[in-house]
C-alpha positions as CSV (number, residue, x, y, z in Angstrom):
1,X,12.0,15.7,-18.3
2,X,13.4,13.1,-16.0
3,X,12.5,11.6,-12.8
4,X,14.3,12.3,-9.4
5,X,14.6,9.1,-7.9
6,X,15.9,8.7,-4.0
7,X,17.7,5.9,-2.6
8,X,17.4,5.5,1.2
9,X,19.4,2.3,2.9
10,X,16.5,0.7,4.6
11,X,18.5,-2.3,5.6
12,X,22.2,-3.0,5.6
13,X,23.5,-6.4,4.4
14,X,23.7,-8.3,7.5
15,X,23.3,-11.7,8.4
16,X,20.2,-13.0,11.3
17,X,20.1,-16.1,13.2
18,X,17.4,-18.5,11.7
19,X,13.8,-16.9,12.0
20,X,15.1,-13.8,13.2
21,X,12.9,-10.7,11.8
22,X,15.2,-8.1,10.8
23,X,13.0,-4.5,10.3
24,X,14.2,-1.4,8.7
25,X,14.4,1.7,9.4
26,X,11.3,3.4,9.1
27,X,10.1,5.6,6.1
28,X,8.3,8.7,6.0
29,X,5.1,8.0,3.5
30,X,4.9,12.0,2.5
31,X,8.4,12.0,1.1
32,X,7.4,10.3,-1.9
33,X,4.6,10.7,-4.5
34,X,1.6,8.6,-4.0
35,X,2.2,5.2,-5.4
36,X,6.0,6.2,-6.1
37,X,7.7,4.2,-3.4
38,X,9.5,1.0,-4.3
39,X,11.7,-1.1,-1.9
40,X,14.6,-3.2,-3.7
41,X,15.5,-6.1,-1.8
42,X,18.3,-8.0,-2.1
43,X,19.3,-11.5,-0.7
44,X,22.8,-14.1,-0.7
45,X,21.8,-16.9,0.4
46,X,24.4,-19.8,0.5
47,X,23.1,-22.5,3.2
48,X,21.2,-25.2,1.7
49,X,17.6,-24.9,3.0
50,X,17.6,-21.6,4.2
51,X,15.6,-18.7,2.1
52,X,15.1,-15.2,3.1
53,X,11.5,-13.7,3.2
54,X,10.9,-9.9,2.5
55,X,7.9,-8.3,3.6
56,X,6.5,-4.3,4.0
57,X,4.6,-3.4,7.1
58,X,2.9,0.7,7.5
59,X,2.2,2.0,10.7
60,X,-0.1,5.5,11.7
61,X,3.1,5.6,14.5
62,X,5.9,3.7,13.9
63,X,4.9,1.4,17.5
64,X,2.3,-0.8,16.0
65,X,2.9,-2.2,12.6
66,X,0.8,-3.5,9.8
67,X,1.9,-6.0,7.1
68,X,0.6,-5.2,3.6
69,X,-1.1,-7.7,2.0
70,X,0.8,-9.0,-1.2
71,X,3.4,-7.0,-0.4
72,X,6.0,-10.0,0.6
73,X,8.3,-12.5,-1.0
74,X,10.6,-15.5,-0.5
75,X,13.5,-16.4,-2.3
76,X,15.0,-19.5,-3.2
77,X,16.6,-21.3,-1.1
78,X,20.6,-21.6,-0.7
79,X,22.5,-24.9,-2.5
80,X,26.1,-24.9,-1.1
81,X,26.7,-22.4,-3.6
82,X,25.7,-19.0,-2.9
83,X,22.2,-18.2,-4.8
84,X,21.6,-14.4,-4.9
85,X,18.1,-12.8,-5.4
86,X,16.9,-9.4,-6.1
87,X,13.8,-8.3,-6.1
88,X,11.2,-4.7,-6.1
89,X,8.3,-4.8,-3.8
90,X,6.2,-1.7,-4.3
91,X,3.9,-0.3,-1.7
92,X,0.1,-0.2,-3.2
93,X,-0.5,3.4,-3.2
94,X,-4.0,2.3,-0.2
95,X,-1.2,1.4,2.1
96,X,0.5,5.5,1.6
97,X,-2.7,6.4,3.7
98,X,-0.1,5.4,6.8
99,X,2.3,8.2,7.8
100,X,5.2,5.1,7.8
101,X,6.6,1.9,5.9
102,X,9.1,-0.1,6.8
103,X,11.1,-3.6,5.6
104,X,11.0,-6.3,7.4
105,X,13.9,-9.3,6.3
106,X,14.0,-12.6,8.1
107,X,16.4,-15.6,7.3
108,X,15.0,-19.1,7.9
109,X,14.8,-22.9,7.2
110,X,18.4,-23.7,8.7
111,X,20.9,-22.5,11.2
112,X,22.0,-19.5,8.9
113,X,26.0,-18.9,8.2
114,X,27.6,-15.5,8.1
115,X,27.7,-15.4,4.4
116,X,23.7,-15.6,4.2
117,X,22.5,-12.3,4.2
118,X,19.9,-9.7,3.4
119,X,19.9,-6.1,2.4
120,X,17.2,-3.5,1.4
121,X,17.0,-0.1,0.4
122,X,13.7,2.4,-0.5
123,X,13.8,4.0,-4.0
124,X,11.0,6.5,-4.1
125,X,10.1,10.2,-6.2
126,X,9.7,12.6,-3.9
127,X,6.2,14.6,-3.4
128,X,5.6,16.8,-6.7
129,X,8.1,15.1,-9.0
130,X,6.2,13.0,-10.9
C-alpha cells in the first residue's frame, strides 16, 4: 500500500534584506502522523558571502515560538554564480507535543540581491496513514 504524502507551501521563494527572518505560515501538528512531518527547504543563493539559514520553531499558540534544537541548517554561501541548495529538516517526533510548527528562512552575510532567495514547503502523512 502506498503512502499519502501532503505538500503544503510553507514559504514562497522570495528574496529578504540581509538578516531579515522570514517565518512561514504556521502548521497544524495533528494533521500529520507523529514523526511524519518533514519541511523541504530550498535556497539560490547567488551573492558572494551571503548564505541562507533554515530553522523550525513549535509553539502551544502560534504567539510565542520555540526553536527546535538540531532542527536548523545553513547553506553555502553564494560565489557570483548562483549556488542552489536543497535540503529536509524533519521535526523530532518530542517537538509534535506542540499544537504548531513553523519555518523560519533568513538571508545573511551581505546586502542580498533579488536573485538570492529562499523557499519552503511541509511534506507530511496525515494522522492514520502510516
Amino acid at each position: 500500500m502506498a503512502l499519502t504524502r501532503i505538500t503544503v507551501a510553507a514559504l514562497p521563494t522570495l528574496s529578504t534584506p540581509n538578516g531579515t527572518a522570514r517565518n512561514g505560515t504556521s502548521f497544524v501538528n495533528n494533521f500529520s502522523a507523529p514523526g511524519a512531518l518533514a519541511v523541504s527547504c530550498v535556497a539560490a543563493v547567488k551573492t558572494a558571502s551571503v548564505a541562507a539559514t533554515f530553522k523550525l520553531q513549535v509553539s502551544e499558540n502560534a504567539t510565542t515560538w520555540y526553536d527546535v534544537n538540531g532542527a536548523t541548517f545553513t547553506t553555502d554561501t553564494g560565489t557570483g554564480t548562483t549556488v542552489t541548495t536543497s535540503r529536509m529538516i524533519d521535526l523530532p517526533i518530542a517537538a509534535q507535543a506542540y499544537q504548531f510548527s513553523r519555518v523560519v528562512a533568513t538571508l545573511a552575510g551581505a546586502a542580498t540581491a533579488s536573485d538570492d532567495t529562499t523557499a519552503a514547503d511541509y511534506v507530511y502523512v496525515p494522522q492514520g496513514k502510516l
